[in-house]
C-alpha positions as protocol buffer text, in pm:
chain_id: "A"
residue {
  index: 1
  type: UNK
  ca { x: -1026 y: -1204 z: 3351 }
}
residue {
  index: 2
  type: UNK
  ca { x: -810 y: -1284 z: 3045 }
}
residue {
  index: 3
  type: UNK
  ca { x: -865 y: -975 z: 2739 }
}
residue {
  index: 4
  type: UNK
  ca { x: -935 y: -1128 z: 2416 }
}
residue {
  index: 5
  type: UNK
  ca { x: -655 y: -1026 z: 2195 }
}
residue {
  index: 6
  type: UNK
  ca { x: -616 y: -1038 z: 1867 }
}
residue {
  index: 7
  type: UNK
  ca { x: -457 y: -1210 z: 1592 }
}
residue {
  index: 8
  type: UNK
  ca { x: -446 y: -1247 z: 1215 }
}
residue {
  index: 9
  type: UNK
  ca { x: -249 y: -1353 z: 891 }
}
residue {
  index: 10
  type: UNK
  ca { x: -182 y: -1269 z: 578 }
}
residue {
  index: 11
  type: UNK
  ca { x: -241 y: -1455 z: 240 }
}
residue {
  index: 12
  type: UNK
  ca { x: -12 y: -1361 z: -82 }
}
residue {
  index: 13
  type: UNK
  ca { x: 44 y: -1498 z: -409 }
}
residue {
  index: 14
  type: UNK
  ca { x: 367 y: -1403 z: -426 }
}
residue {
  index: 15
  type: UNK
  ca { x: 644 y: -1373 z: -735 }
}
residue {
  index: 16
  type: UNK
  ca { x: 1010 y: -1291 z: -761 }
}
residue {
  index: 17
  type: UNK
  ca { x: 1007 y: -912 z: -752 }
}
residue {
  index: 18
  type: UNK
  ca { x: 1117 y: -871 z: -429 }
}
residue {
  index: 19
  type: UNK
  ca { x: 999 y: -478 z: -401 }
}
residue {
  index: 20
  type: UNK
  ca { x: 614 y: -586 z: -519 }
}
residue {
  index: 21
  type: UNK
  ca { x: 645 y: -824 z: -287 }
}
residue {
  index: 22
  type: UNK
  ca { x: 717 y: -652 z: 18 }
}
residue {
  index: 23
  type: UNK
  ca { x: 505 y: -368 z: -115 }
}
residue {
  index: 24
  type: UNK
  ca { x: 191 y: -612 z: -106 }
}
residue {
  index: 25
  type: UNK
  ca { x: 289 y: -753 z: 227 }
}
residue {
  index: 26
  type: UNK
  ca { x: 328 y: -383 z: 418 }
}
residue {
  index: 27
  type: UNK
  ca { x: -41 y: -330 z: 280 }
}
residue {
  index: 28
  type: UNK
  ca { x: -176 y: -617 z: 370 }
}
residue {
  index: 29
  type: UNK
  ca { x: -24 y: -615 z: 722 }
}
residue {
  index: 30
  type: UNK
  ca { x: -158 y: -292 z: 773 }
}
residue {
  index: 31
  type: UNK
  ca { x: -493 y: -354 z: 718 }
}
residue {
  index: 32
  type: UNK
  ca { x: -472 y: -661 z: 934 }
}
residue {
  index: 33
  type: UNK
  ca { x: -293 y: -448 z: 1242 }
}
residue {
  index: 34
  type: UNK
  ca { x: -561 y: -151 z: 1172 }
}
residue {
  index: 35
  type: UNK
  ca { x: -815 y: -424 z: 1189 }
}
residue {
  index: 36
  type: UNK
  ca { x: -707 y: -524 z: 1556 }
}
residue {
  index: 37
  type: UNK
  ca { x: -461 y: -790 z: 1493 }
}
residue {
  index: 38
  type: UNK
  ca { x: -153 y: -714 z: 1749 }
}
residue {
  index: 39
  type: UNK
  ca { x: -36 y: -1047 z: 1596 }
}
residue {
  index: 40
  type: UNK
  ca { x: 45 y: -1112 z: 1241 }
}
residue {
  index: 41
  type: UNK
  ca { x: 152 y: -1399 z: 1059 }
}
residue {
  index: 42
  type: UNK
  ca { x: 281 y: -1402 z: 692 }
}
residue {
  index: 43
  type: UNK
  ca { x: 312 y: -1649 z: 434 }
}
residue {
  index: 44
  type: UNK
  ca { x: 575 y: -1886 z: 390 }
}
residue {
  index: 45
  type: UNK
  ca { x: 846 y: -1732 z: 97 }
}
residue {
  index: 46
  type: UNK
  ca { x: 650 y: -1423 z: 188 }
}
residue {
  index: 47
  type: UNK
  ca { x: 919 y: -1193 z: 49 }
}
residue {
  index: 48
  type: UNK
  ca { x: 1034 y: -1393 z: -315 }
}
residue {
  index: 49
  type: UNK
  ca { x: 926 y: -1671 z: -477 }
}
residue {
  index: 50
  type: UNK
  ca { x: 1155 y: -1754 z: -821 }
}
residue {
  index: 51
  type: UNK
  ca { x: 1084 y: -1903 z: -1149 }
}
residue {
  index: 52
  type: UNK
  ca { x: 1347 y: -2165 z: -956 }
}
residue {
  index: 53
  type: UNK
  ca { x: 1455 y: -2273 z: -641 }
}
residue {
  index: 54
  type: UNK
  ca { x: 1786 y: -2181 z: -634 }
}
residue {
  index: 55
  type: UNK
  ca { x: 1688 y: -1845 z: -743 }
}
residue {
  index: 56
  type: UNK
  ca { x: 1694 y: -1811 z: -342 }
}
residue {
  index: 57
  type: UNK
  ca { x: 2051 y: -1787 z: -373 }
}
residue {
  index: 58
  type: UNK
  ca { x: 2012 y: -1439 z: -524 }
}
residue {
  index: 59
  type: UNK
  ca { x: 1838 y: -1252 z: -199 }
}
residue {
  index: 60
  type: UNK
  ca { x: 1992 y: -1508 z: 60 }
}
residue {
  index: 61
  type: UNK
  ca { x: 2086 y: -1287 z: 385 }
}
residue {
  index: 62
  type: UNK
  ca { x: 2344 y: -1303 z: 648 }
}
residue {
  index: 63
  type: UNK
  ca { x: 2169 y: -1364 z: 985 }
}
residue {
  index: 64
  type: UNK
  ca { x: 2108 y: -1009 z: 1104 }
}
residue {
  index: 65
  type: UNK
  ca { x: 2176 y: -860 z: 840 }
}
residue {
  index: 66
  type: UNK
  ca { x: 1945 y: -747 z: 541 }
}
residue {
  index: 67
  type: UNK
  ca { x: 1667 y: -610 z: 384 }
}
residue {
  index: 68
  type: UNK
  ca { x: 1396 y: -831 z: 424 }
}
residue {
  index: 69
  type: UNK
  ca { x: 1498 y: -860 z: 768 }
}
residue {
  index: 70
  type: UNK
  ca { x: 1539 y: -461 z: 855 }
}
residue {
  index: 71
  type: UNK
  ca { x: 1177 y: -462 z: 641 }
}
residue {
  index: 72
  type: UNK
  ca { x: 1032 y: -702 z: 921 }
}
residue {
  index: 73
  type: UNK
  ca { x: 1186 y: -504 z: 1233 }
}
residue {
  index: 74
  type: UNK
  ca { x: 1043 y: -160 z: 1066 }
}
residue {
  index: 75
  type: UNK
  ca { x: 732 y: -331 z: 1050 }
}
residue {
  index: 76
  type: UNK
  ca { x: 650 y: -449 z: 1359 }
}
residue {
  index: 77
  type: UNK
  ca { x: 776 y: -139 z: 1556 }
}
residue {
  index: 78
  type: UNK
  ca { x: 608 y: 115 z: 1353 }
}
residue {
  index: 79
  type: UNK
  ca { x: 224 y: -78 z: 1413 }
}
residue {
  index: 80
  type: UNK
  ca { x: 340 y: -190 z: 1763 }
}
residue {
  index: 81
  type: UNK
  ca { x: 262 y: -553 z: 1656 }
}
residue {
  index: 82
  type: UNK
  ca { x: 422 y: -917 z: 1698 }
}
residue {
  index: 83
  type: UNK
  ca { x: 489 y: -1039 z: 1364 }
}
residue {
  index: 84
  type: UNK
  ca { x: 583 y: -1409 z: 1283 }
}
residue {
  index: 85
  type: UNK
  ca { x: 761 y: -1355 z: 890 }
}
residue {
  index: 86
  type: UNK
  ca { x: 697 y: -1621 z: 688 }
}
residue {
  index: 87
  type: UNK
  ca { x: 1011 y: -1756 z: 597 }
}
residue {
  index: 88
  type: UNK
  ca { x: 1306 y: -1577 z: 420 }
}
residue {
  index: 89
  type: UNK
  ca { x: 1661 y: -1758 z: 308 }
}
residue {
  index: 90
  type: UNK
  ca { x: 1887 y: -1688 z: 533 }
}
residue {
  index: 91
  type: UNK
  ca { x: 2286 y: -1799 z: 499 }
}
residue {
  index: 92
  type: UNK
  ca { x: 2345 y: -2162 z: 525 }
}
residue {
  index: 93
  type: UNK
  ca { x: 2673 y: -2369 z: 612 }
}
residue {
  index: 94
  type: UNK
  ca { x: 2645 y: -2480 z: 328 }
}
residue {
  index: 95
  type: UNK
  ca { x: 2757 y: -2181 z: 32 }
}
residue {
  index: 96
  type: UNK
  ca { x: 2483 y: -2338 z: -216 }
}
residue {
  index: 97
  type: UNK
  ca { x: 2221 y: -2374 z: 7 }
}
residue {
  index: 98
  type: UNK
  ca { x: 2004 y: -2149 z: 253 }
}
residue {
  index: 99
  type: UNK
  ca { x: 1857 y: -2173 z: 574 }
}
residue {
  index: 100
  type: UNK
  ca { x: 1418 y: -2143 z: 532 }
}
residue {
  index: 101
  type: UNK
  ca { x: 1437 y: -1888 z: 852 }
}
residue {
  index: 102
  type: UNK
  ca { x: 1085 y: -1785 z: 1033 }
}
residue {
  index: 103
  type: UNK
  ca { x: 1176 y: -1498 z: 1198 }
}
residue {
  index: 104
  type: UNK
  ca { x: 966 y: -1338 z: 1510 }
}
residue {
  index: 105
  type: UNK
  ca { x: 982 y: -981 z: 1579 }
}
residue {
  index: 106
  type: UNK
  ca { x: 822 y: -845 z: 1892 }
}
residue {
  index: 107
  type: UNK
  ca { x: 625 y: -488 z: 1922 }
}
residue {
  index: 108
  type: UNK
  ca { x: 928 y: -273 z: 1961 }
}
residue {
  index: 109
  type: UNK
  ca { x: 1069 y: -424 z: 1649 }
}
residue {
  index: 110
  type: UNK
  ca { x: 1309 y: -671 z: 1832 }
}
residue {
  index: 111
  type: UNK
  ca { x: 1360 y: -1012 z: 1699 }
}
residue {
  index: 112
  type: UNK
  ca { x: 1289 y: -1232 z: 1951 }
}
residue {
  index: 113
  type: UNK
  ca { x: 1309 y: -1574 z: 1776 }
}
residue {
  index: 114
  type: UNK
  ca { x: 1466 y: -1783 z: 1477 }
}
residue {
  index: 115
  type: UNK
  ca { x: 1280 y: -2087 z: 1381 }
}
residue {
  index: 116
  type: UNK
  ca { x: 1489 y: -2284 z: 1040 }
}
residue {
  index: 117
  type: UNK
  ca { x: 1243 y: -2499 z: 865 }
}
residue {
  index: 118
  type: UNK
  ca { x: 1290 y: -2884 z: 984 }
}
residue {
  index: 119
  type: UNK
  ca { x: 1116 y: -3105 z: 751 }
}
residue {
  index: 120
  type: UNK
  ca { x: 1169 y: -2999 z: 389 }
}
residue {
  index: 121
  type: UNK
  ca { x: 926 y: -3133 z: 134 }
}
residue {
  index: 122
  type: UNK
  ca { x: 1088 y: -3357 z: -137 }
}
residue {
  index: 123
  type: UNK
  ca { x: 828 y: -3555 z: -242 }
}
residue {
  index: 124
  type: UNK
  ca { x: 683 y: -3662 z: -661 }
}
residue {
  index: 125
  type: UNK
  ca { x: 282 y: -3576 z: -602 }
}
residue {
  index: 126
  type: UNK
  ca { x: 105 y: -3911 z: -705 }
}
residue {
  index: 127
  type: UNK
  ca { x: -85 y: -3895 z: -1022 }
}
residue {
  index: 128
  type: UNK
  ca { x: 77 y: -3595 z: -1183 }
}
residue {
  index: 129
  type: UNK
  ca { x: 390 y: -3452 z: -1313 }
}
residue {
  index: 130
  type: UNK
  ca { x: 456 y: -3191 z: -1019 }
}
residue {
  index: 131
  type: UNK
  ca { x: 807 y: -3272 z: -813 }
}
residue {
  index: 132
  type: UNK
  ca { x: 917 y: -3116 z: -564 }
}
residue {
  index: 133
  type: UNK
  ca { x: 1313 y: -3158 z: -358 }
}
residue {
  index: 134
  type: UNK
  ca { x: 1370 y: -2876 z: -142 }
}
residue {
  index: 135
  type: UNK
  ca { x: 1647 y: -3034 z: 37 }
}
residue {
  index: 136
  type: UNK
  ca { x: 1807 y: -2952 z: -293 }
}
residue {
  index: 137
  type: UNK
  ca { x: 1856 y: -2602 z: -205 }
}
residue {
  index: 138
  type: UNK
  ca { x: 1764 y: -2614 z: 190 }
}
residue {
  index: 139
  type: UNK
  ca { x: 1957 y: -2697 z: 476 }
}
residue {
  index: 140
  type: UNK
  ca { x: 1711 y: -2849 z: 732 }
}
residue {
  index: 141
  type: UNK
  ca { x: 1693 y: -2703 z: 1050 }
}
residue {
  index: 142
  type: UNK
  ca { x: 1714 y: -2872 z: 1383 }
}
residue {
  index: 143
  type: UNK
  ca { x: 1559 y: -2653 z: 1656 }
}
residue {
  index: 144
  type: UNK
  ca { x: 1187 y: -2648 z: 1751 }
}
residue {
  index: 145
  type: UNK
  ca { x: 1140 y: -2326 z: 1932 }
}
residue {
  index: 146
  type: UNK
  ca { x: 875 y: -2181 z: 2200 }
}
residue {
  index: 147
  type: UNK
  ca { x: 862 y: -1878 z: 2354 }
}
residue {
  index: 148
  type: UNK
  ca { x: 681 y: -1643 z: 2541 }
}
residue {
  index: 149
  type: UNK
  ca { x: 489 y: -1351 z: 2379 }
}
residue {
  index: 150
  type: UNK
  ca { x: 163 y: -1175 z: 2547 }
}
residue {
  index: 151
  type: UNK
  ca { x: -85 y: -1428 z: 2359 }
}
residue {
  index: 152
  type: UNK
  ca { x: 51 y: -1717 z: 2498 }
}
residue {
  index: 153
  type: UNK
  ca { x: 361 y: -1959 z: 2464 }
}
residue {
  index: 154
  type: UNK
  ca { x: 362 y: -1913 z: 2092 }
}
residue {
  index: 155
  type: UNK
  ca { x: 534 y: -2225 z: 1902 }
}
residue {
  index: 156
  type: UNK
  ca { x: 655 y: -2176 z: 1497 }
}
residue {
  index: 157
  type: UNK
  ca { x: 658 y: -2445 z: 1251 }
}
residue {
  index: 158
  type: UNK
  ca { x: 643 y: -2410 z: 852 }
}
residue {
  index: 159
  type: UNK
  ca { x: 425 y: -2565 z: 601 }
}
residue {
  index: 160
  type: UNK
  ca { x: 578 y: -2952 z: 574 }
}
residue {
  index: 161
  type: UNK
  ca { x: 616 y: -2973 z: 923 }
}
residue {
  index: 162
  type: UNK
  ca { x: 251 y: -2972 z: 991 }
}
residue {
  index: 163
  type: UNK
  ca { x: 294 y: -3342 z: 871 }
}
residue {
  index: 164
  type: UNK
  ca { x: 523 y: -3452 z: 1139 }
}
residue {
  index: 165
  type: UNK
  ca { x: 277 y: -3422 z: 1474 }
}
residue {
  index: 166
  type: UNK
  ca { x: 576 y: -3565 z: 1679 }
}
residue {
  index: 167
  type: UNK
  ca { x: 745 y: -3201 z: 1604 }
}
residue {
  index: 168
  type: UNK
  ca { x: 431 y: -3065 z: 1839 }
}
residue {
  index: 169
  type: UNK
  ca { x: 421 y: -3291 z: 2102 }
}
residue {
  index: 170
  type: UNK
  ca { x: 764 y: -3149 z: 2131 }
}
residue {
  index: 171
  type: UNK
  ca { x: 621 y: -2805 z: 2141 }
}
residue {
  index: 172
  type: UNK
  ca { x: 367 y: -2935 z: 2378 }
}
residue {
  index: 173
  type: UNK
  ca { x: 640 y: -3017 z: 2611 }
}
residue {
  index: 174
  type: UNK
  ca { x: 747 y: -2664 z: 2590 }
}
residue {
  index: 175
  type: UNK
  ca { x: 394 y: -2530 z: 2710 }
}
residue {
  index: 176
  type: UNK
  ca { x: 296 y: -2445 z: 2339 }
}
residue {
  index: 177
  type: UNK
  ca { x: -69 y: -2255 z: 2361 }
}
residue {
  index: 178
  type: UNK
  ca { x: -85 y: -2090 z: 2041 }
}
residue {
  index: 179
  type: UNK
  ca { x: 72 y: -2213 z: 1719 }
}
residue {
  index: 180
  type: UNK
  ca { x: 197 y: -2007 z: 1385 }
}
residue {
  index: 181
  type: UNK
  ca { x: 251 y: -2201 z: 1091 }
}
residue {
  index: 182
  type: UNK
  ca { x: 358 y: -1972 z: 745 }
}
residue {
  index: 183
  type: UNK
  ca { x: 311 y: -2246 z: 407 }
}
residue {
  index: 184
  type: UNK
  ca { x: 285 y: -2255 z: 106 }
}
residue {
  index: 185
  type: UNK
  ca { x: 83 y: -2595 z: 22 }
}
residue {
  index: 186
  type: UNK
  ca { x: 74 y: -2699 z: -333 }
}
residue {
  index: 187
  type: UNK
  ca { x: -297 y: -2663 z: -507 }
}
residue {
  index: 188
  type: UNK
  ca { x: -296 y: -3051 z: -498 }
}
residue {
  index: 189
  type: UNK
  ca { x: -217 y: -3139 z: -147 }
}
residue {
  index: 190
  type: UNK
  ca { x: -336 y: -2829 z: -29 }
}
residue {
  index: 191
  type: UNK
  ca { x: -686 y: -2927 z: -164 }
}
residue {
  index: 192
  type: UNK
  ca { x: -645 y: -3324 z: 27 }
}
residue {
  index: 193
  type: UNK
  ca { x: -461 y: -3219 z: 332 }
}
residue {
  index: 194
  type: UNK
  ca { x: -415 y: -2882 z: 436 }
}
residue {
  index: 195
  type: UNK
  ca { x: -788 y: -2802 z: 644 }
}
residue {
  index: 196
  type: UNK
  ca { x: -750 y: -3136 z: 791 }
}
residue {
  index: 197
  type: UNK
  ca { x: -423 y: -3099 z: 908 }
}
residue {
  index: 198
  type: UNK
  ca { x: -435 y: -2748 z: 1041 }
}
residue {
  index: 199
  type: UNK
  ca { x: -751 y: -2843 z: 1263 }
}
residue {
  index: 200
  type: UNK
  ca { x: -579 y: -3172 z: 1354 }
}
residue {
  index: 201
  type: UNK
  ca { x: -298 y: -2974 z: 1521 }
}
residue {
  index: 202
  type: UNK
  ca { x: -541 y: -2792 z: 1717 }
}
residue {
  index: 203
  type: UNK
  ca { x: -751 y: -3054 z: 1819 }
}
residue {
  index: 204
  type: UNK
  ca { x: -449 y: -3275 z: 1970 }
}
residue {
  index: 205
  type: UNK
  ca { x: -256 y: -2951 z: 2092 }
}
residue {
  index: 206
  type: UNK
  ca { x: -586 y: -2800 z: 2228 }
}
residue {
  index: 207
  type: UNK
  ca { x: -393 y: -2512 z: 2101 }
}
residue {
  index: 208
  type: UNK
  ca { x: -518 y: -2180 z: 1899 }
}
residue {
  index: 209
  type: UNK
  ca { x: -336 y: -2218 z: 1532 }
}
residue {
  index: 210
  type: UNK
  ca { x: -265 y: -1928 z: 1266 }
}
residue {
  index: 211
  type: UNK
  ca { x: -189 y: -2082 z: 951 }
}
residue {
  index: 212
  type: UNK
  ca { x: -126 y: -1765 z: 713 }
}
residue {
  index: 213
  type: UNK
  ca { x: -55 y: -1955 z: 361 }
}
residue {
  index: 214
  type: UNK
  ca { x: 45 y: -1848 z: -37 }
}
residue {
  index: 215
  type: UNK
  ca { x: -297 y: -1881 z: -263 }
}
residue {
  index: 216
  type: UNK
  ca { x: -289 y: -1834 z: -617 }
}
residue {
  index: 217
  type: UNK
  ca { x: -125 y: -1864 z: -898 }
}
residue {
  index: 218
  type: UNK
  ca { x: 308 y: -1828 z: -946 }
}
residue {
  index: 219
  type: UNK
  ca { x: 511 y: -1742 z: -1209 }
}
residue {
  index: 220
  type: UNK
  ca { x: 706 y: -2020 z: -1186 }
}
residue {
  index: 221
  type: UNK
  ca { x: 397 y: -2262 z: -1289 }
}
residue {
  index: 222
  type: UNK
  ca { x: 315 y: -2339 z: -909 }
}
residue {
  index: 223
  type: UNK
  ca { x: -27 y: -2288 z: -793 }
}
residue {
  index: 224
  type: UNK
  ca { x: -74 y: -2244 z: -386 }
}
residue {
  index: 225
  type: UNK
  ca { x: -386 y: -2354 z: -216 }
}
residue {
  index: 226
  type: UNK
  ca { x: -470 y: -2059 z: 10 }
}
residue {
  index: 227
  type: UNK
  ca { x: -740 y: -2088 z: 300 }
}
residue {
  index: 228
  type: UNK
  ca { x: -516 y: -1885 z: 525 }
}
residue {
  index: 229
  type: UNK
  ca { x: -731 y: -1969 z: 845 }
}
residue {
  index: 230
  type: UNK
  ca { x: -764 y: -1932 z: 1262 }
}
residue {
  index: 231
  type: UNK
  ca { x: -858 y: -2251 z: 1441 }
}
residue {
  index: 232
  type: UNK
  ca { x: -944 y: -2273 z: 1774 }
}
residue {
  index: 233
  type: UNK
  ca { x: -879 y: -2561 z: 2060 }
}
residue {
  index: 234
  type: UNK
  ca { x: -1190 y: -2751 z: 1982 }
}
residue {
  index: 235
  type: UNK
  ca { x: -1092 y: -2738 z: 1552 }
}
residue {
  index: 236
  type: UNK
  ca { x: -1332 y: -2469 z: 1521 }
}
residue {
  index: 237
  type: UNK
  ca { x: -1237 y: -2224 z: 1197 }
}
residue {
  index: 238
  type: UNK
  ca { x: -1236 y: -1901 z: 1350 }
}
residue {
  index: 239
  type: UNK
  ca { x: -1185 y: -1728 z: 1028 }
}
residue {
  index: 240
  type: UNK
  ca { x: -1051 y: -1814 z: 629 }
}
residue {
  index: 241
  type: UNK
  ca { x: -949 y: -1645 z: 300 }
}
residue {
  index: 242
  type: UNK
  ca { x: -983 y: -1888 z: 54 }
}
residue {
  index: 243
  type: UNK
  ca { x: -817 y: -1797 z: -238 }
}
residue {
  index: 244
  type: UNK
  ca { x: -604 y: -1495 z: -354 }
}
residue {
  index: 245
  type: UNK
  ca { x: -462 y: -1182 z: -179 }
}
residue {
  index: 246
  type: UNK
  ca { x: -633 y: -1075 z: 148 }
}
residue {
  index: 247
  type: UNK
  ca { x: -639 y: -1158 z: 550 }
}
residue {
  index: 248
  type: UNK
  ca { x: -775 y: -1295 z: 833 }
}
residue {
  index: 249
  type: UNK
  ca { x: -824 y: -1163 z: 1195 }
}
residue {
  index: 250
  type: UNK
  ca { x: -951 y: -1317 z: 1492 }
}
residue {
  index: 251
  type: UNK
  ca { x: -1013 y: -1292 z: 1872 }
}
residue {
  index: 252
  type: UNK
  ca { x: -820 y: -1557 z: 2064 }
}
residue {
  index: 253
  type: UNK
  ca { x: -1021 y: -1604 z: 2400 }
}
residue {
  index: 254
  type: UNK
  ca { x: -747 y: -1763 z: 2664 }
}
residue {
  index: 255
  type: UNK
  ca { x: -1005 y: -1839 z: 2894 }
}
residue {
  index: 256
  type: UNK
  ca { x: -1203 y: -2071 z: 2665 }
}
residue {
  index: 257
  type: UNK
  ca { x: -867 y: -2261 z: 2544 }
}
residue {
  index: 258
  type: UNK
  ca { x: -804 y: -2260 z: 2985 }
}
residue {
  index: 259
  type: UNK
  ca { x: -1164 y: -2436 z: 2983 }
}
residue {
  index: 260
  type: UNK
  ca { x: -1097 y: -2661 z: 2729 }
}
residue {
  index: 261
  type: UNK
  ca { x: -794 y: -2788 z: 2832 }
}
residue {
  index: 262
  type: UNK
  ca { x: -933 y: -2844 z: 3211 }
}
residue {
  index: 263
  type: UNK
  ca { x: -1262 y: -3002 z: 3126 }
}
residue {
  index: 264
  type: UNK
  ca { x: -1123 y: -3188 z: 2853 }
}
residue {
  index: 265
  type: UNK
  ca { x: -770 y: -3315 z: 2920 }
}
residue {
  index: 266
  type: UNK
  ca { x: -604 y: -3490 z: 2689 }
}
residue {
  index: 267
  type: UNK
  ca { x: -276 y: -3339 z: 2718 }
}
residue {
  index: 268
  type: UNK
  ca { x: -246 y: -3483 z: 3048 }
}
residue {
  index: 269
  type: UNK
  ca { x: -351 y: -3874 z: 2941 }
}
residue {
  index: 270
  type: UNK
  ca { x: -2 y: -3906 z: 2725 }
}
residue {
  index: 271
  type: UNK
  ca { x: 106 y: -4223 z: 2806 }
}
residue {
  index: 272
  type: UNK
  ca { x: 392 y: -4216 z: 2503 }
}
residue {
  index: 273
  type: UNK
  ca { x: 624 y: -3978 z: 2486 }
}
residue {
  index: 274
  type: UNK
  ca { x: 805 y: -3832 z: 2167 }
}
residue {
  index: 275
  type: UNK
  ca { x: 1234 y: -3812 z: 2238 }
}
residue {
  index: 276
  type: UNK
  ca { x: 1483 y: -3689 z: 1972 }
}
């Protein structure tokens, strides 16, 4: 018999102090770990968020090199947990840009897996005056990545991406069982799109998703959506924060997803298939 493990993510509101920041997100991981959870997502821009984008210039790191990743390998040894981190900006080709890096550390504090942000949201929200051109700033990835980790092939996508279903397919391809997604959805299309879309990508996957998310209020004028939440193979919530600081944990059960995905196959009546 499979063991239920354990998984969780964390929801911030976060600002452009970088030492509140990671102060906030060492609490809140914490509790989530001490709660069970020997898997923990964070928030997309987990670690800085600046009164402008190209304020990411300022705490951009060489890959392997820096202190919000040493903070992330520290972390996950000293709790003995996985820990997907958000994103961070990571060096770039390009000097004036930076790479939107999800980094996966294991439970002995080894990185195990870079995932660079693919679709980068550059968009005018309809009816109001909020804008948005991350490519500005970003260089897109080009990589979707799956790997194996002891709660299943785990597959990493960030925030915008969750738009593009193609992207998991690919995963899909890969074996993907269990899907972490950091984001930071504005307040607007957060409010539309962001449940529907979350429990989409489990429903089609017949995958387990973490979706750990930013909720609240920025100082640079942004407001973030929240609802952090665990959805299961059938688009059952498992768990939610809906607004502000906090967490989530939740049991995945690999034996129900194994029952799902036999009894109810749709995975295995493709008859299109996605190619890049």
């Amino acid at each position: 018999m499979k063991d239920k493990q354990k998984i969780g993510a964390v929801q911030m509101a976060t600002g452009p102090n970088v030492s509140a920041n990671l102060f906030e997100a060492e609490r809140l991981i914490k509790e989530a770990s001490d709660d069970g959870a020997r898997l923990v997502v964070l928030p997309e821009n987990f670690a800085f968020m600046g009164k402008a984008d190209q304020d990411q210039l300022k705490v951009r790191e060489a890959d392997g090199d820096g202190p919000l990743q040493s903070f992330l390998a520290r972390i996950s040894k000293q709790l003995g947990i996985w820990l997907v981190g958000g994103t961070i900006p990571l060096a770039a080709s390009d000097p004036d840009k930076v790479r939107s890096a999800c980094l996966v550390f294991d439970d002995k504090g080894e990185r195990v897996a870079r995932y660079d942000k693919i679709h980068l949201f550059d968009v005018n929200l309809p009816g109001v005056d909020e804008r948005y051109h991350e490519s500005a700033i970003i260089e897109a990835g080009s990589e979707v990545v799956v790997l194996d980790s002891p709660f299943g092939r785990l597959g990493v996508a960030v925030c915008y991406d969750l738009r593009f279903p193609e992207m998991f397919r690919q995963m899909l391809d890969g074996g993907v069982e269990i899907l972490a997604i950091p984001s930071a959805f504005t307040a607007i299309t957060g409010k539309a799109h962001w449940e529907p879309l979350v429990r989409a990508r489990a429903i089609e996957n017949l995958a387990y998703v973490v979706a750990a998310a930013q909720g609240g209020f920025h100082i640079n004028g942004r407001e973030t959506h929240g609802h952090s939440m665990v959805v299961d193979p059938w688009g059952t919530i498992l768990a939610q924060v809906p607004r502000g600081t906090g967490y989530i944990r939740s049991s995945i059960d690999r034996e129900f997803q194994d029952s799902v995905r036999r009894s109810f196959p749709t995975i295995h009546h493709r008859r299109l298939k996605c190619s890049v």
